[in-house]
TORKOL-4160 file (C-alpha; in steps of 0.2 Angstrom, whole numbers, padded with zeros to 4 digits, m for minus):
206
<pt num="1" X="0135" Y="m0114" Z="0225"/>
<pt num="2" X="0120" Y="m0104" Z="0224"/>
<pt num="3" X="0114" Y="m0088" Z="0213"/>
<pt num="4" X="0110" Y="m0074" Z="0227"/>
<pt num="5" X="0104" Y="m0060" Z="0212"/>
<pt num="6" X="0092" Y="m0063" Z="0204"/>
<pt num="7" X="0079" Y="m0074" Z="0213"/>
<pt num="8" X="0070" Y="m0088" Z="0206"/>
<pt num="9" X="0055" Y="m0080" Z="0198"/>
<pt num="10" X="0058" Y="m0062" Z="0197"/>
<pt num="11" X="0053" Y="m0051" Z="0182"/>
<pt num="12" X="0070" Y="m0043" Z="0179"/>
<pt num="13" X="0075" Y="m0031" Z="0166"/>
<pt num="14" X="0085" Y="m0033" Z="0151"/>
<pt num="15" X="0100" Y="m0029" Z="0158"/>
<pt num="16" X="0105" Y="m0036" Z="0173"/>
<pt num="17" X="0120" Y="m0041" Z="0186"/>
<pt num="18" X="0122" Y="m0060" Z="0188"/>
<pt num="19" X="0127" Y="m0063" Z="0208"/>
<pt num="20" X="0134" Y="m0081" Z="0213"/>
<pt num="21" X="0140" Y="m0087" Z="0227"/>
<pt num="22" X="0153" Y="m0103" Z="0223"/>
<pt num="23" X="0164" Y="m0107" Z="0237"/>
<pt num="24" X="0176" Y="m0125" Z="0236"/>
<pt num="25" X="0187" Y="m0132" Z="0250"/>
<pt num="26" X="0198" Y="m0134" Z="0236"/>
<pt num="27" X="0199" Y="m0119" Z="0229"/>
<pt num="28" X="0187" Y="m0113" Z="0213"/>
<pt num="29" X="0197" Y="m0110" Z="0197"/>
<pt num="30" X="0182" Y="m0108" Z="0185"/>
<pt num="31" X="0162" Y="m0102" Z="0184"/>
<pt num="32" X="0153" Y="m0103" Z="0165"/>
<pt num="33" X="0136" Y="m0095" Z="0163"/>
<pt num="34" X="0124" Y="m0100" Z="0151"/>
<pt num="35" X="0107" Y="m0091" Z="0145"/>
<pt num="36" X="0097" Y="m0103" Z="0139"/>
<pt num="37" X="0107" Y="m0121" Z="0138"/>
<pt num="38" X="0121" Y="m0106" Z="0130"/>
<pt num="39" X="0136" Y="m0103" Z="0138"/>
<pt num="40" X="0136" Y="m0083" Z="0137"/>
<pt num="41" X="0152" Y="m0079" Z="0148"/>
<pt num="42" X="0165" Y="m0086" Z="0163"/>
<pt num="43" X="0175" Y="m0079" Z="0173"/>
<pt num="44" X="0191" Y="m0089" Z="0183"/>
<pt num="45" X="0192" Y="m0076" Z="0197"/>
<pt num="46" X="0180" Y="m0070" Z="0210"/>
<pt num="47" X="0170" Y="m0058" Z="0213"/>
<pt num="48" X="0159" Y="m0070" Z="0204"/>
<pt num="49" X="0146" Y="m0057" Z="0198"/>
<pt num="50" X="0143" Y="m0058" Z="0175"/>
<pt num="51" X="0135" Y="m0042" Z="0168"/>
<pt num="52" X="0122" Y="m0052" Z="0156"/>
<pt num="53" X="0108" Y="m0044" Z="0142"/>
<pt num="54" X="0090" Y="m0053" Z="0142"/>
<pt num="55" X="0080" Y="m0053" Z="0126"/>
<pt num="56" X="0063" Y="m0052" Z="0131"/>
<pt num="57" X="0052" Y="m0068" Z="0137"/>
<pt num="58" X="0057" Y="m0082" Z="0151"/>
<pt num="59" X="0073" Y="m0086" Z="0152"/>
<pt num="60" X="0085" Y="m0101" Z="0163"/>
<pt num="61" X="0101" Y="m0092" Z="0168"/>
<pt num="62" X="0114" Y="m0106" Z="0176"/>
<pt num="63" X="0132" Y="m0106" Z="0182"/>
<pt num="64" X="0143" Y="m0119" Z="0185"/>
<pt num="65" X="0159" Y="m0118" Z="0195"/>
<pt num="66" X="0173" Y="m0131" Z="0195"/>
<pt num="67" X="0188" Y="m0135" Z="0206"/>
<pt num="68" X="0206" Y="m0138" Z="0204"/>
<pt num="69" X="0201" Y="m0155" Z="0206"/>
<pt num="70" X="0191" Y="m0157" Z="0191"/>
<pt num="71" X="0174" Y="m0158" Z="0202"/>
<pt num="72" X="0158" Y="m0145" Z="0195"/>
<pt num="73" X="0145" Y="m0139" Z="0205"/>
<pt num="74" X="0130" Y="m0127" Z="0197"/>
<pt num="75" X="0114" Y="m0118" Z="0202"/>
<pt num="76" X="0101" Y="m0112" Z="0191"/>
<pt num="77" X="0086" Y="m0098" Z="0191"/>
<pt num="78" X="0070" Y="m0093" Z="0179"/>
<pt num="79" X="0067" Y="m0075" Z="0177"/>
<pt num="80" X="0055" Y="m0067" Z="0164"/>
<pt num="81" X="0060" Y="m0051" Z="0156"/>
<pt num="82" X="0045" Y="m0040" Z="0153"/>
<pt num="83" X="0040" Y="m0030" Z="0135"/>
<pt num="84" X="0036" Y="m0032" Z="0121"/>
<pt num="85" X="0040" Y="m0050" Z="0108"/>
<pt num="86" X="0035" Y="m0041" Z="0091"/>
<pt num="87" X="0051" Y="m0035" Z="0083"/>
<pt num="88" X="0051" Y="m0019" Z="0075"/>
<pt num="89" X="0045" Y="m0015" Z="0061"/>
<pt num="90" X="0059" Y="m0013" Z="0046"/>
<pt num="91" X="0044" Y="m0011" Z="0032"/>
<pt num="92" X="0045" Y="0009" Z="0025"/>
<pt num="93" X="0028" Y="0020" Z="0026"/>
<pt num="94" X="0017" Y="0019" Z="0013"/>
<pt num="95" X="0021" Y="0033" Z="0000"/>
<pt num="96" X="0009" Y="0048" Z="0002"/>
<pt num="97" X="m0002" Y="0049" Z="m0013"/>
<pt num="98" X="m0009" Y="0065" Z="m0019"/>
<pt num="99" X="m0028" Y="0064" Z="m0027"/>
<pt num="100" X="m0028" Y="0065" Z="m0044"/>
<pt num="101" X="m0032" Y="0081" Z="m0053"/>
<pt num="102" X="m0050" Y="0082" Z="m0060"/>
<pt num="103" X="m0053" Y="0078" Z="m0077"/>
<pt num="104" X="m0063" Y="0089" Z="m0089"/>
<pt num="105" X="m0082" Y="0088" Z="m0091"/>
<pt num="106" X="m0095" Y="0087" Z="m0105"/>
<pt num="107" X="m0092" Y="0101" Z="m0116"/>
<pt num="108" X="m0074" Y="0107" Z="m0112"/>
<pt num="109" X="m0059" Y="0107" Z="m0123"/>
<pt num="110" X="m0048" Y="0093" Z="m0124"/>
<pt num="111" X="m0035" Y="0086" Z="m0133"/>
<pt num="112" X="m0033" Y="0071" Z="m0130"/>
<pt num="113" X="m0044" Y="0054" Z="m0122"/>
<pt num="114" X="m0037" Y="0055" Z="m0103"/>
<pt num="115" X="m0040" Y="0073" Z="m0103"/>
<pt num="116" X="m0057" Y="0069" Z="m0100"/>
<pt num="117" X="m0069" Y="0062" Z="m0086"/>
<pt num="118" X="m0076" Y="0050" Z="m0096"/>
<pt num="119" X="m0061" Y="0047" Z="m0105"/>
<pt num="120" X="m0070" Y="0052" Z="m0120"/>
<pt num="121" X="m0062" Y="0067" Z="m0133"/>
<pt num="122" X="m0073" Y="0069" Z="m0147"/>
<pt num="123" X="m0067" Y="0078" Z="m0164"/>
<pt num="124" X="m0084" Y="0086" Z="m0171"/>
<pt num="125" X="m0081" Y="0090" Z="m0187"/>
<pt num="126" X="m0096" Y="0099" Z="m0188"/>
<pt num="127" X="m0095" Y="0111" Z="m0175"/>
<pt num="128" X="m0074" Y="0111" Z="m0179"/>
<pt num="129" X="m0066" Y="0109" Z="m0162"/>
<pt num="130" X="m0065" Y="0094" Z="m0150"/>
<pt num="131" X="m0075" Y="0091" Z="m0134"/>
<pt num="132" X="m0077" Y="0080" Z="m0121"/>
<pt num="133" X="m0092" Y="0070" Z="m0124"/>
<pt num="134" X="m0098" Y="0053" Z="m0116"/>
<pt num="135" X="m0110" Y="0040" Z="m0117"/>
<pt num="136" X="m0130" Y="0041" Z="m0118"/>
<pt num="137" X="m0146" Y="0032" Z="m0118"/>
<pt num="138" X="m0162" Y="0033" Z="m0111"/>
<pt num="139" X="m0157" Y="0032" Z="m0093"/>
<pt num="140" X="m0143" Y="0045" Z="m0096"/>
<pt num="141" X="m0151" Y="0058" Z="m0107"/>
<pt num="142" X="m0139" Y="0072" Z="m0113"/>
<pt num="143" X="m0138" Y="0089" Z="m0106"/>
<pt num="144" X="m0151" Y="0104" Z="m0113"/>
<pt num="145" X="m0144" Y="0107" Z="m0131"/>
<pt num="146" X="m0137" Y="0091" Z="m0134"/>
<pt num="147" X="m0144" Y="0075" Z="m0140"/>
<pt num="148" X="m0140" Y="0058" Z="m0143"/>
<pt num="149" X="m0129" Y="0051" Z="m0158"/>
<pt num="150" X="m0126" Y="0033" Z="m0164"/>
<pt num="151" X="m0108" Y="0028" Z="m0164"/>
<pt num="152" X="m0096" Y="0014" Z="m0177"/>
<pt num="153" X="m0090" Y="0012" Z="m0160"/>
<pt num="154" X="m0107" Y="0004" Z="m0152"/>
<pt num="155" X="m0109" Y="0016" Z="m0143"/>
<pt num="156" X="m0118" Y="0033" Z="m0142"/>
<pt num="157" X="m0112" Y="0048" Z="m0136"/>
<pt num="158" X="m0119" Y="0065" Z="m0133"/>
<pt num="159" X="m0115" Y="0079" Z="m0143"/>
<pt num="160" X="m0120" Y="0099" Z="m0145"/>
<pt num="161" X="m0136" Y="0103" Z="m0157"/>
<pt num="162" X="m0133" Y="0115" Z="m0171"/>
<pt num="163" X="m0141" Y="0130" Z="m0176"/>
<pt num="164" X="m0138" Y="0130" Z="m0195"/>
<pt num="165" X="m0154" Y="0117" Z="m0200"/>
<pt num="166" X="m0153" Y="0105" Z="m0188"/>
<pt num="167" X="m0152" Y="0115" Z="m0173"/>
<pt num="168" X="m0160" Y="0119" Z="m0157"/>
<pt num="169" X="m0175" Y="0127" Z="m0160"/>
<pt num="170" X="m0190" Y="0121" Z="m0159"/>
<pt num="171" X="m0196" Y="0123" Z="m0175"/>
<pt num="172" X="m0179" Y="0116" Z="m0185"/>
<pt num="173" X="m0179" Y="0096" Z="m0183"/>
<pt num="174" X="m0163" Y="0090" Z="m0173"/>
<pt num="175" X="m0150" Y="0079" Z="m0179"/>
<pt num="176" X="m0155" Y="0062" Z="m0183"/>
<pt num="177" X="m0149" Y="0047" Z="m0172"/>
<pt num="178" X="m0140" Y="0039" Z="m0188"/>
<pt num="179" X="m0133" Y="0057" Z="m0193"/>
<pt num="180" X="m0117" Y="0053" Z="m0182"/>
<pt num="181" X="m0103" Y="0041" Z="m0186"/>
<pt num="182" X="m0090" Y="0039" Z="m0172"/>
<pt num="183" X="m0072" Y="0028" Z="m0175"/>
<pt num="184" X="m0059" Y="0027" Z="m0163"/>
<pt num="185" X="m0043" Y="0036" Z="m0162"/>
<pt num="186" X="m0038" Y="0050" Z="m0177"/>
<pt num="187" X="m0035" Y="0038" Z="m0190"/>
<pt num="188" X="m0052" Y="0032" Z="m0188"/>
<pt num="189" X="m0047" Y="0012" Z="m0188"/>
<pt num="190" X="m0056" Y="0006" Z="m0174"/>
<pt num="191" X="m0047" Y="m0001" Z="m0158"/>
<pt num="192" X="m0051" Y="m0007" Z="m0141"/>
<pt num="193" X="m0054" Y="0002" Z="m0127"/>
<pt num="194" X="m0064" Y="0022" Z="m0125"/>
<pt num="195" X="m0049" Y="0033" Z="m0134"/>
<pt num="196" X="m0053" Y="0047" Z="m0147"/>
<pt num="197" X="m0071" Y="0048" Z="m0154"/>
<pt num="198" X="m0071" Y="0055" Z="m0172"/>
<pt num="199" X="m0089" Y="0062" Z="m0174"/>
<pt num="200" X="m0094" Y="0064" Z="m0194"/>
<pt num="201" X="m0111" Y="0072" Z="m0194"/>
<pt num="202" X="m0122" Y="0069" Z="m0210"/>
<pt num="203" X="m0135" Y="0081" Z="m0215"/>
<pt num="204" X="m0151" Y="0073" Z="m0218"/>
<pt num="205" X="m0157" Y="0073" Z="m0236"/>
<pt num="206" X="m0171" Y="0083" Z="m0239"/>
């Protein structure tokens, strides 16, 4: 018995003919093939040639034949089947993202918090509108025609000068620090976190 396709050795592709050659003075009634230790297919009648798939890697392809007498002979080759051993990938892409939209800046209208950059909305009831604002201090001045205000919050936050005493020019003293109380959220209970900033502005007593 001996396998005549393919030869000991060879780099074969996936699919490929299995040729054998099993002769028997007796008379063969039987050949198996196994992949691997695997019996993958027999046949009881020649031609004795299998139609076999290979996963990729080194395989041992074998074939034993048997007689009417009970009596087994076998032959056996290695092969190596050339590609790639990473299975594909079943994983979907990632979704696309789109950037998020900008937020407002200093100054511009807003309704609510996360409207804004700086996830600050302030409700001026001085000027009567709502703006965002953001935090201040002496690394971070305020833009030209704002100044600095003291919060309930801790923190200070930048709102516009006015024109009506305690405005912008240079002769009219600005708004004082502690002129400027600041709670979160409408109701003016304070709460965790940068939400609505409620600005009360005090005038100074004269």
């Amino acid at each position: 018995m001996k396998i005549t396709s393919p030869q000991e050795g060879a780099q074969v592709q996936a699919n490929l003919n299995l040729q054998a050659n099993v002769t028997d003075d007796v008379g063969v009634t039987k050949v198996d093939v196994f992949l691997d230790n695997k019996l993958i297919t027999s046949k009881g009648a020649a031609p004795w040639s299998f139609p076999v798939v290979l996963p990729v890697g080194k395989h041992t392809l074998r074939v034993e034949g048997r007689d009417a007498a009970g009596k087994m002979g076998s032959a056996a080759v290695t092969v190596h089947v050339a590609g790639s051993t990473s299975p594909p990938s079943t994983s979907p892409p990632p979704p696309s993202t789109s950037p998020a939209a900008p937020g407002k800046g200093y100054g511009e209208v807003c309704g609510a918090a996360r409207e804004c950059d700086s996830n600050l909305c302030a409700n001026d009831l001085t000027l009567g509108k709502q703006y965002c604002t953001r935090t201040c201090d002496q690394s971070s001045p305020c833009p030209v025609g704002s100044d600095c205000f003291a919060s309930t919050s801790g923190q200070s936050v930048c709102a516009p000068l006015t024109p009506d005493g305690v405005g912008t020019s240079p002769q009219l003293q600005p708004r004082p620090t502690e002129g400027m109380s600041c709670a979160v959220g409408r109701s003016g209970n304070p709460g965790p976190g940068p939400l609505l900033l409620l600005l009360l502005l005090w005038r100074r007593r004269r």
